[in-house]
FIKOLZA-1660 file (N, C-alpha, C; in steps of 0.1 Angstrom, whole numbers, plus 5000, padded with zeros to 4 digits):
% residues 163
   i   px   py   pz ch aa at
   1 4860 2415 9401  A  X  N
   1 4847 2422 9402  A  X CA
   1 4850 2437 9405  A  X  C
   2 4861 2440 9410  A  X  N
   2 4862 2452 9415  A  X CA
   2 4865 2461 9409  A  X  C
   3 4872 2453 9392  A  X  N
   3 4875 2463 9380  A  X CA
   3 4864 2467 9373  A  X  C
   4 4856 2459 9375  A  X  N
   4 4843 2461 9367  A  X CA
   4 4830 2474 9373  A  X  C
   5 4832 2475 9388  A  X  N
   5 4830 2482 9394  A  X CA
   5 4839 2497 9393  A  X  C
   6 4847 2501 9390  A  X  N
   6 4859 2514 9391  A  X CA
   6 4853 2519 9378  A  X  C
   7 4853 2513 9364  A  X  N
   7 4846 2520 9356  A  X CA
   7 4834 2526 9354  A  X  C
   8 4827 2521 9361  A  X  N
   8 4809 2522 9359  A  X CA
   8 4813 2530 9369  A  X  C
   9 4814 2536 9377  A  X  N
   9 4816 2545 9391  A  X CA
   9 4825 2559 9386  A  X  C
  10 4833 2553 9382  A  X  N
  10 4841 2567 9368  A  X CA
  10 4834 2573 9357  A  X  C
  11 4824 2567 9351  A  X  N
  11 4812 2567 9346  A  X CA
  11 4802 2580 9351  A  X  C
  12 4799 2573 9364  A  X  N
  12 4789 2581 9368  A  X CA
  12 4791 2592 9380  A  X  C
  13 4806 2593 9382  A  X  N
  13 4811 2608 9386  A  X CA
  13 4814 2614 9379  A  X  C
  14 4814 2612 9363  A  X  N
  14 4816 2623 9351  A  X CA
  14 4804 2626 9350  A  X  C
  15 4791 2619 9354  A  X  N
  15 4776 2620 9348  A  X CA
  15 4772 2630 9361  A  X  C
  16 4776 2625 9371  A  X  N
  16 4770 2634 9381  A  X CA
  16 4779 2652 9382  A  X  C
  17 4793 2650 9374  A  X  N
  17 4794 2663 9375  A  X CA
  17 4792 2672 9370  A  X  C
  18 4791 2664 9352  A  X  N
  18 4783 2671 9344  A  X CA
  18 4769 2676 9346  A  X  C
  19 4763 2671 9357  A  X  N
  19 4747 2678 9360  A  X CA
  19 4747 2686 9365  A  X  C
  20 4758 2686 9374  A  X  N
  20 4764 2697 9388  A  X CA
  20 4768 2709 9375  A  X  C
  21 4778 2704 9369  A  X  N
  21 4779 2720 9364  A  X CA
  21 4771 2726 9355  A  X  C
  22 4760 2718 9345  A  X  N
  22 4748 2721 9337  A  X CA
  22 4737 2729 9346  A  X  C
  23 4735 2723 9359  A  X  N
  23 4725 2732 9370  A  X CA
  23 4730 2747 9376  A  X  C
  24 4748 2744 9375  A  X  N
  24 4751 2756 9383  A  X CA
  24 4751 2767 9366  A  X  C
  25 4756 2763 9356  A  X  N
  25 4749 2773 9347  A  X CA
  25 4737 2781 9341  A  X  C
  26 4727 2770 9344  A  X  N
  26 4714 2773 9346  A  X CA
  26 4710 2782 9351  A  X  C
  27 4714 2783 9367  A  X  N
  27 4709 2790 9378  A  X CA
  27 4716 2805 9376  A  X  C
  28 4730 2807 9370  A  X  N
  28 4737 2815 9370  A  X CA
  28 4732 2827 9357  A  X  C
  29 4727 2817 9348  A  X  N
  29 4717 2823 9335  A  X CA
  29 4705 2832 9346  A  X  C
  30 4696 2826 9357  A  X  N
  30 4683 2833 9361  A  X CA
  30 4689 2839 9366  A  X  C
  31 4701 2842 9374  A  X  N
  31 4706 2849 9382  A  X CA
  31 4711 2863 9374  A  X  C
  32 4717 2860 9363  A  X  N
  32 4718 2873 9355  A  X CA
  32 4709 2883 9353  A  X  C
  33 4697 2880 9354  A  X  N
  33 4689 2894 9350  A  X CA
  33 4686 2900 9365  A  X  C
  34 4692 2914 9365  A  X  N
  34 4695 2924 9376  A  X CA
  34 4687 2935 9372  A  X  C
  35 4689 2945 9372  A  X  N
  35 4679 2958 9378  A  X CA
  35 4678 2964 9360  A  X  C
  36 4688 2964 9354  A  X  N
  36 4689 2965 9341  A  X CA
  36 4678 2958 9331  A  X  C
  37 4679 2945 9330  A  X  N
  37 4672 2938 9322  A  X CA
  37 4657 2936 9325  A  X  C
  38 4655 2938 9342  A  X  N
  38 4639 2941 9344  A  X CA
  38 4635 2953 9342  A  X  C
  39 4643 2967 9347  A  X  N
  39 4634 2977 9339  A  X CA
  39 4635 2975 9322  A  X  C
  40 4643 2972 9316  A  X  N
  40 4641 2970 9302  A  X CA
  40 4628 2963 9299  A  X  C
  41 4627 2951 9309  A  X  N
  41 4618 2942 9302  A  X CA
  41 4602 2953 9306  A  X  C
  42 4604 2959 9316  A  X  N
  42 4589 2967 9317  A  X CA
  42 4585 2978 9308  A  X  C
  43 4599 2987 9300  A  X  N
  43 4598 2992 9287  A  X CA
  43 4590 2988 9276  A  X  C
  44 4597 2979 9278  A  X  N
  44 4592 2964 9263  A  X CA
  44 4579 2963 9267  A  X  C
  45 4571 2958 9279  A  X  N
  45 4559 2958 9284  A  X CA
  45 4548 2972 9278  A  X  C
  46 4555 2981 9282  A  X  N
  46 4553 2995 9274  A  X CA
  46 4549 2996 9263  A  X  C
  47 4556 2992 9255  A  X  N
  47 4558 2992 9242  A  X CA
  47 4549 2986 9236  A  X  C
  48 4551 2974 9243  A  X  N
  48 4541 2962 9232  A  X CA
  48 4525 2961 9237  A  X  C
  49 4523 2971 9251  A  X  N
  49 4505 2975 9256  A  X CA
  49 4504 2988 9248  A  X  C
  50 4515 2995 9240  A  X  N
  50 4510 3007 9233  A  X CA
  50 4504 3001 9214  A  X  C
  51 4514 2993 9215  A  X  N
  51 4517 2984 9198  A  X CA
  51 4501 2979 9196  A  X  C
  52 4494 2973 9212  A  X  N
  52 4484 2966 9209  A  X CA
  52 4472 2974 9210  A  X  C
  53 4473 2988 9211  A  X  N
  53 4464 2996 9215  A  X CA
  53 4457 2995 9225  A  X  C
  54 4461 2986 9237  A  X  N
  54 4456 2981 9246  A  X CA
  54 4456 2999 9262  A  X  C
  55 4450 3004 9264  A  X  N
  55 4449 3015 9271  A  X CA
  55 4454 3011 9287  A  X  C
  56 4445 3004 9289  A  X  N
  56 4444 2998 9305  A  X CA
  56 4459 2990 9305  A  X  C
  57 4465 2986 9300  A  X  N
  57 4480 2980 9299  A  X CA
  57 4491 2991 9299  A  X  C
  58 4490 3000 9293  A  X  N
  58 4496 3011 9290  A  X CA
  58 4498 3013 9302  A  X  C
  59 4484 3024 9308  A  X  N
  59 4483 3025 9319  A  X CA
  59 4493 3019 9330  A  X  C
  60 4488 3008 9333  A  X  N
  60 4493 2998 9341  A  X CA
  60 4506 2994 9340  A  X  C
  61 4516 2999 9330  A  X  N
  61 4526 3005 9332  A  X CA
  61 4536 3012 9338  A  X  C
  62 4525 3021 9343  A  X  N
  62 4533 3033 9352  A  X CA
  62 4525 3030 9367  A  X  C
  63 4536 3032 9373  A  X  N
  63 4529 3035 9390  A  X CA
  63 4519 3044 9392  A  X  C
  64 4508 3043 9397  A  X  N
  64 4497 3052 9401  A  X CA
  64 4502 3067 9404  A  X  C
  65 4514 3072 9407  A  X  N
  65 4520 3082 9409  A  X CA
  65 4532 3089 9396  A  X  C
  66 4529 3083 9388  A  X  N
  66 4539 3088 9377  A  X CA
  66 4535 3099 9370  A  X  C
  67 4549 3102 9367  A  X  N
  67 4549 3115 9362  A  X CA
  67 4550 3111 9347  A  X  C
  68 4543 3116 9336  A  X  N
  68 4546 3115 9318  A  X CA
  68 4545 3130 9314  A  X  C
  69 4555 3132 9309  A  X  N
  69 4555 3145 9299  A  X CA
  69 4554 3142 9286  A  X  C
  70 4540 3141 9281  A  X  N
  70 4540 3130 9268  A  X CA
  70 4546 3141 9252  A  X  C
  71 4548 3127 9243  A  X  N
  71 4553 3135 9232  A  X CA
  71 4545 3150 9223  A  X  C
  72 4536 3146 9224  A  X  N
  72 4524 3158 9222  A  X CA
  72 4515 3161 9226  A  X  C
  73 4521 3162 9243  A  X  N
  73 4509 3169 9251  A  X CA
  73 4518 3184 9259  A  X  C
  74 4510 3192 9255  A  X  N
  74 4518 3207 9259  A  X CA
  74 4517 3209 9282  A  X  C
  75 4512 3196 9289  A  X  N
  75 4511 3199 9302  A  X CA
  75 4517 3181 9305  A  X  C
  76 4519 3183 9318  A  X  N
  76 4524 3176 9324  A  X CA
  76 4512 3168 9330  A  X  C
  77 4514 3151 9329  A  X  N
  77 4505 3143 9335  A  X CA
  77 4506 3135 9347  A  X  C
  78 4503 3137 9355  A  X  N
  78 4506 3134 9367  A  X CA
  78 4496 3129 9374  A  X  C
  79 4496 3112 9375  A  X  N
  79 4493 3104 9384  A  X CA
  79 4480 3092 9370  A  X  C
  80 4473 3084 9375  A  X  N
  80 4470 3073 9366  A  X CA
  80 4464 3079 9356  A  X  C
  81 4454 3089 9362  A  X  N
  81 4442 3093 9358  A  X CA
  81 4445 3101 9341  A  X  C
  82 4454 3108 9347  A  X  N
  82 4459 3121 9337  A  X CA
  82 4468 3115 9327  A  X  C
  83 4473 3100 9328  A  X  N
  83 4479 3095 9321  A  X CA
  83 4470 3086 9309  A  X  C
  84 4460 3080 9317  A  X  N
  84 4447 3075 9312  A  X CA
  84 4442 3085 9300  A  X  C
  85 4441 3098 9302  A  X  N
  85 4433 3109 9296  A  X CA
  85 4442 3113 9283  A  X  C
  86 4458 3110 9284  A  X  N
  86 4469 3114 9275  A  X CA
  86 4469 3103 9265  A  X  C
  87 4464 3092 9270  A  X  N
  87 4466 3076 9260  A  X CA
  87 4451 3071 9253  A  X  C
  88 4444 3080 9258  A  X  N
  88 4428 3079 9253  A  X CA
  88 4423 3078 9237  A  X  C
  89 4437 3081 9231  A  X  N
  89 4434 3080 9213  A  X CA
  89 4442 3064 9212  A  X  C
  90 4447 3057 9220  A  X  N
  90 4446 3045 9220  A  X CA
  90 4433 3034 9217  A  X  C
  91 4424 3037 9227  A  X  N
  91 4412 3031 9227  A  X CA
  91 4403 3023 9219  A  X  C
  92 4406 3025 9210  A  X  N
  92 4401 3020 9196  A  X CA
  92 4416 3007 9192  A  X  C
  93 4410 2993 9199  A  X  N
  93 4418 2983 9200  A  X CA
  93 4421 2979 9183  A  X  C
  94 4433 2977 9176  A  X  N
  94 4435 2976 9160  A  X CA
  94 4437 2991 9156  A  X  C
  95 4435 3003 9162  A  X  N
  95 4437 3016 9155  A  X CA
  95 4447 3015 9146  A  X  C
  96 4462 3007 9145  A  X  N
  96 4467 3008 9140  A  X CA
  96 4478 3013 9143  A  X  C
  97 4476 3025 9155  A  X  N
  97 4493 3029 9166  A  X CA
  97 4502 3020 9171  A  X  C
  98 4516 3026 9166  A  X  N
  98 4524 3019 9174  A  X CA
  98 4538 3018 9174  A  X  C
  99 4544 3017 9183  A  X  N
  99 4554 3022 9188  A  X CA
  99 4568 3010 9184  A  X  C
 100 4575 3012 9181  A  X  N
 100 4590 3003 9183  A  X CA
 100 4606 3013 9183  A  X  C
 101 4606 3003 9198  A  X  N
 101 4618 3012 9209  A  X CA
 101 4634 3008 9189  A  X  C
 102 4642 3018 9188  A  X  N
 102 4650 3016 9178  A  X CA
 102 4662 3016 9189  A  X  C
 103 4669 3027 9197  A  X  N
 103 4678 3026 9205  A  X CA
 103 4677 3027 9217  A  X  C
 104 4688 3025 9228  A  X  N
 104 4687 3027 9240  A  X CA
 104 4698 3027 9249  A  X  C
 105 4699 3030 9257  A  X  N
 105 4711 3034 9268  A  X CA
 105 4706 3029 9283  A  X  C
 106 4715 3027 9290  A  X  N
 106 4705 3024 9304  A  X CA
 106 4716 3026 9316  A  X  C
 107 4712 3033 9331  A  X  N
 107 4720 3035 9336  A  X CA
 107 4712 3026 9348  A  X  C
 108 4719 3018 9356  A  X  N
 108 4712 3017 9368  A  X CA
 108 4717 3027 9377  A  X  C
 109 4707 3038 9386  A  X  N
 109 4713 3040 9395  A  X CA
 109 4712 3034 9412  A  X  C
 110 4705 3024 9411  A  X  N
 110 4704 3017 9424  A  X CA
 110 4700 3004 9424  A  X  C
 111 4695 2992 9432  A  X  N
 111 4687 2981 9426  A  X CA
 111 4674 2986 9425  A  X  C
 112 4669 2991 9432  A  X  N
 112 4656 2998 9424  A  X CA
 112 4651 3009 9414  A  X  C
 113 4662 3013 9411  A  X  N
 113 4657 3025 9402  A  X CA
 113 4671 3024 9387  A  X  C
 114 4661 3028 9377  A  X  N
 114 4668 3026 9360  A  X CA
 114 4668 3036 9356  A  X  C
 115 4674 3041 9348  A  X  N
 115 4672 3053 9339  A  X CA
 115 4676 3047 9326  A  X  C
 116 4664 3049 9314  A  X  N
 116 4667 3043 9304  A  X CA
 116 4666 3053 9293  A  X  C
 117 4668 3054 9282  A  X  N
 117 4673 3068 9269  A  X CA
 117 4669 3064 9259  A  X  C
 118 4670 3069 9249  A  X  N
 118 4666 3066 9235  A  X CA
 118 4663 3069 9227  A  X  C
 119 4661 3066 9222  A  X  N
 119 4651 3066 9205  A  X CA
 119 4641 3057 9204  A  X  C
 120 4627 3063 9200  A  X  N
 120 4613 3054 9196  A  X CA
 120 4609 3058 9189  A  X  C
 121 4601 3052 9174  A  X  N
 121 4593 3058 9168  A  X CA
 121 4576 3051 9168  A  X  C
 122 4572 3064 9172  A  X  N
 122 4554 3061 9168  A  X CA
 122 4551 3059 9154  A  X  C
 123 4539 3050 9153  A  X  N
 123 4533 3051 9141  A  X CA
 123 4522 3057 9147  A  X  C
 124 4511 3067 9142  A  X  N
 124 4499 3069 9149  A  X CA
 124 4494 3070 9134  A  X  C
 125 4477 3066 9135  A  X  N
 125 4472 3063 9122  A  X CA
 125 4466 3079 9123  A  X  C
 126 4464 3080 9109  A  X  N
 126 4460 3098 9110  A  X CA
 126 4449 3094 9098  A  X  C
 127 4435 3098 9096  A  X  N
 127 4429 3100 9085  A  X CA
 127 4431 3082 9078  A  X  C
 128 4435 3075 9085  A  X  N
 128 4433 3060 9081  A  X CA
 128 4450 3055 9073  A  X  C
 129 4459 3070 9078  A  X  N
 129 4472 3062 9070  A  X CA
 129 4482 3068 9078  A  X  C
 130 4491 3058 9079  A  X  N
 130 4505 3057 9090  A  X CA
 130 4512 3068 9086  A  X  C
 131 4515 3073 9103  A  X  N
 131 4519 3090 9097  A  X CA
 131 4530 3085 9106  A  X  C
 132 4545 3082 9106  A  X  N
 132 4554 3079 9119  A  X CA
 132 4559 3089 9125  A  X  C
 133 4569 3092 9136  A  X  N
 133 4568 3102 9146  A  X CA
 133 4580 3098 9154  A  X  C
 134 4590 3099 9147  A  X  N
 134 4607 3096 9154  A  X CA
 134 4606 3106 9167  A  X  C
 135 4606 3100 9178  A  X  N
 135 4609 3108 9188  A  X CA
 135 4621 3102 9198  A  X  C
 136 4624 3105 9205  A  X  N
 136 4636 3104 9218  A  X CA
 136 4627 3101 9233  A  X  C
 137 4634 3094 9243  A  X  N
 137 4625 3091 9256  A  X CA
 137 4640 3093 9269  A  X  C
 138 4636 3095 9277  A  X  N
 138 4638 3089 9291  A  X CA
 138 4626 3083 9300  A  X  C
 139 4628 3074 9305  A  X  N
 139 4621 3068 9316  A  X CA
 139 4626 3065 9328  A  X  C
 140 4623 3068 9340  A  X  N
 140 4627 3064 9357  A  X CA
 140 4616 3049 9354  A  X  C
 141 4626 3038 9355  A  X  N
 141 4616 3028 9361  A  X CA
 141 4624 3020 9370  A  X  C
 142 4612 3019 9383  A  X  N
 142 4612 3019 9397  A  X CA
 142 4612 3006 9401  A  X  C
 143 4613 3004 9406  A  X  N
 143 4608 2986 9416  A  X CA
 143 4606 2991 9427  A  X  C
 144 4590 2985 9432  A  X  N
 144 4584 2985 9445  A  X CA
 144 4581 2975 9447  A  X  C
 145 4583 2964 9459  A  X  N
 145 4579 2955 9459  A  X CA
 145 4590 2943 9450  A  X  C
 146 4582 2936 9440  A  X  N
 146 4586 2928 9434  A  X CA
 146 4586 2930 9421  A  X  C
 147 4579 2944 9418  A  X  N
 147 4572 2947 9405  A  X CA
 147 4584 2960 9399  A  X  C
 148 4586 2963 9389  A  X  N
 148 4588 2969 9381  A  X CA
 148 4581 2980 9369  A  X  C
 149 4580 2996 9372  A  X  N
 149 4572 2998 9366  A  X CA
 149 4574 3016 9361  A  X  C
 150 4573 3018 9351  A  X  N
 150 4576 3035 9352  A  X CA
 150 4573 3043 9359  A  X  C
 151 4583 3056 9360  A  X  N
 151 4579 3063 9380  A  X CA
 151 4573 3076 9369  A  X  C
 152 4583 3078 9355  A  X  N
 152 4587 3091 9349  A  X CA
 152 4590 3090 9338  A  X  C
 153 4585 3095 9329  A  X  N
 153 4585 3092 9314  A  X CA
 153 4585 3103 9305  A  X  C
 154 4595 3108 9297  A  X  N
 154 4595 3121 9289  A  X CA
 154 4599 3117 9280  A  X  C
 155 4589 3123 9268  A  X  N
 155 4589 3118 9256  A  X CA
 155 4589 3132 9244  A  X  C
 156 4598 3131 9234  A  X  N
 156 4596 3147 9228  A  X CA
 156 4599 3143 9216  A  X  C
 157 4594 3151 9206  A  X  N
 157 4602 3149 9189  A  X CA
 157 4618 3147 9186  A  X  C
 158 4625 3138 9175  A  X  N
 158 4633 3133 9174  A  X CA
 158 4637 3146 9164  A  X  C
 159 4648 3152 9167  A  X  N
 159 4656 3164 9160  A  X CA
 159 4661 3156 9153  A  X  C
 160 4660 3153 9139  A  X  N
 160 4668 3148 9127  A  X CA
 160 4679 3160 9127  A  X  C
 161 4685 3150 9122  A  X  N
 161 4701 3154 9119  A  X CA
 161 4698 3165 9104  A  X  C
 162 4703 3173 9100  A  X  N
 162 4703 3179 9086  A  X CA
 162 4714 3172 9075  A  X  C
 163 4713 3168 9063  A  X  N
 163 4719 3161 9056  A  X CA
 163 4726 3169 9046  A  X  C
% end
């Protein structure tokens, strides 16, 4: 009886290790997204509250205190309100604007703070037809709390290369 028992038991300490190490890769997967991959993922958030012309998303974005030097605004916007007033040709939900991040760079400089780089291009509808708008970005995004969210945002025309 006792042979019959050593295999079923050999059995089920390959069964129970293989769970052991299926759980510890699991956890080591959630464990990987660090300061990098959440400010990224709050860019992306960015991105896709601009893509949907959604205003109030946009906004909510940035920390109540952020700073945006937007791509075609000649003054600096500082704080929700003035950010609100910069994104205001959003408003019209389907306008058709919208944004997709092309490259990026990212530096952490702390666990709370990102610095991320790039290249974006706008589509903004003009006269009812897609006019695009290759520009370049930096963003400060911050974590307070548990949240993640832009501190600082500068956005300018993309210098094409001459051919």
């Amino acid at each position: 009886m006792d042979t019959v028992l050593i295999p079923s038991l050999t059995r089920m300490t390959r069964f129970t290790r293989l769970v052991f190490i299926a759980l510890m890769l699991m956890s080591s997967a959630v464990a990987i997204a660090g300061p990098s991959e959440e400010a990224n993922a709050a860019i992306d958030r960015w991105s896709a509250a601009y893509t949907a012309n959604d205003v109030d998303a946009v906004v909510n974005s940035y920390w109540p205190d952020a700073i945006l030097l937007g791509t075609v605004s000649p003054v600096i916007s500082e704080g929700a309100d003035a950010i609100r007033a910069y994104f205001t040709a959003l408003k019209l939900k389907g306008s058709g604007n919208k944004n997709v991040i092309q490259e990026r760079h990212t530096i952490v400089v702390a666990d709370n703070a990102v610095v991320v780089t790039g290249f974006y291009e706008f589509t903004r509808m003009t006269d009812g037809k897609p006019v695009p708008a290759p520009s370049r970005f930096t963003m400060l995004v911050t974590k307070r709390g548990s949240e993640w969210r832009i501190a600082h945002h500068h956005s300018s025309p993309h210098v094409q290369s001459k051919k």
